[in-house]
C-alpha positions, 0 to 999 in steps of 0.5 A: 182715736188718737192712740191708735194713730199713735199707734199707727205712727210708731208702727209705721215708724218701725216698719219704714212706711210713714208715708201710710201717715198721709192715708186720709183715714189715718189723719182723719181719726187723728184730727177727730181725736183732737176734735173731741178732745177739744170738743171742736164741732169743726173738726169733729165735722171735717173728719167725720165727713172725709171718713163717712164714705171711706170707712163705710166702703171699707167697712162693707167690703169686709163685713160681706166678706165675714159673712160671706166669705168674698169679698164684693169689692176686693178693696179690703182683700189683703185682710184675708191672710193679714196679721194681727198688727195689720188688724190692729193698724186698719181698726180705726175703720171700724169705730171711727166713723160711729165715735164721730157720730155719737160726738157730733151730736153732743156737739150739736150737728156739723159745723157750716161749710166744713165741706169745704174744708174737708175738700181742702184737706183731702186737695193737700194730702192727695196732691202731697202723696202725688208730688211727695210719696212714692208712687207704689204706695199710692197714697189716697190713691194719688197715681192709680185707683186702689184695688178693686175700685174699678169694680164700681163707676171709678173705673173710667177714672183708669184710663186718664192721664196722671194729671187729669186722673189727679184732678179728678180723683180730688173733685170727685171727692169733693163733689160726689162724696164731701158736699153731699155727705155734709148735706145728709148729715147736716140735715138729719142732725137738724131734725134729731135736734129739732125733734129732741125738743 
């Protein structure tokens, strides 16, 4: 997890988009990787919440698209014609999520309340990208939903103004993602150990 942000780092570097950086997929892997290295159960938590939904989306837009050839969603299309290196770049997608899993419980489950935190994390980074990034790049989807987002409930979100659309992007986030991410998780990591003795 950590190389490939440092991967991404360089990458980005070289190409003049570090404002990809601040994608909470990105920081996500990065703070999951220094959790593990730490063998940090709150961090580990905090990334593995704030990526569960978000690399599962991901992760199923692009799955039926290999099995399928389109892709439900059409959030993860710009991979159809997309290089090695932009593969390489979105990879953390695919192992991420699993390696957090696996880590977490050796680490004994999720960390109480790291919910809240994620929602601290993911309040920054998306207020950040709003205030500090250039709107094109759309950082967290800071200014507008992502492509192919308006396909599932969010769609309503498009018609708001750019403020109430900001906050409601961040709470939803929170709310409809975060809180009960952490309430699944915390309870099927309390049966598994449970069970294991």
């Amino acid at each position: 997890m950590l190389l490939h942000f440092v991967f991404n780092l360089s990458w980005s570097f070289h190409k003049g988009t570090l404002e990809d950086l601040f994608w909470i997929s990105h920081l996500g892997t990065l703070i999951g990787g220094i959790g593990a290295i730490l063998m940090n159960r709150l961090l580990v938590s905090v990334a593995l919440i704030c990526l569960f939904v978000h690399h599962g989306f991901w992760m199923a837009d692009t799955f039926t698209w290999f099995i399928t050839g389109s892709f439900p969603f059409g959030t993860t299309s710009y991979l159809k014609d997309a290089e090695f290196w932009t593969w390489l770049k979105t990879s953390n997608h695919f192992f991420t999520v699993p390696a957090l899993l696996v880590i977490s419980y050796f680490l004994k489950g999720i960390s109480k309340y790291a919910w809240i935190w994620c929602g601290a994390l993911f309040s920054v980074l998306t207020a950040a990208s709003y205030f500090f990034l250039p709107p094109e790049a759309n950082v967290n989807c800071a200014h507008g939903l992502w492509p192919g987002m308006e396909n599932i409930f969010l769609g309503v979100l498009a018609n708001l103004n750019s403020w109430l659309y900001l906050v409601s992007i961040i709470l939803l986030n929170i709310f409809a993602n975060h809180l009960p991410v952490y309430i699944v998780l915390r309870l099927v990591y309390r049966y598994i150990l449970l069970n294991k003795k």
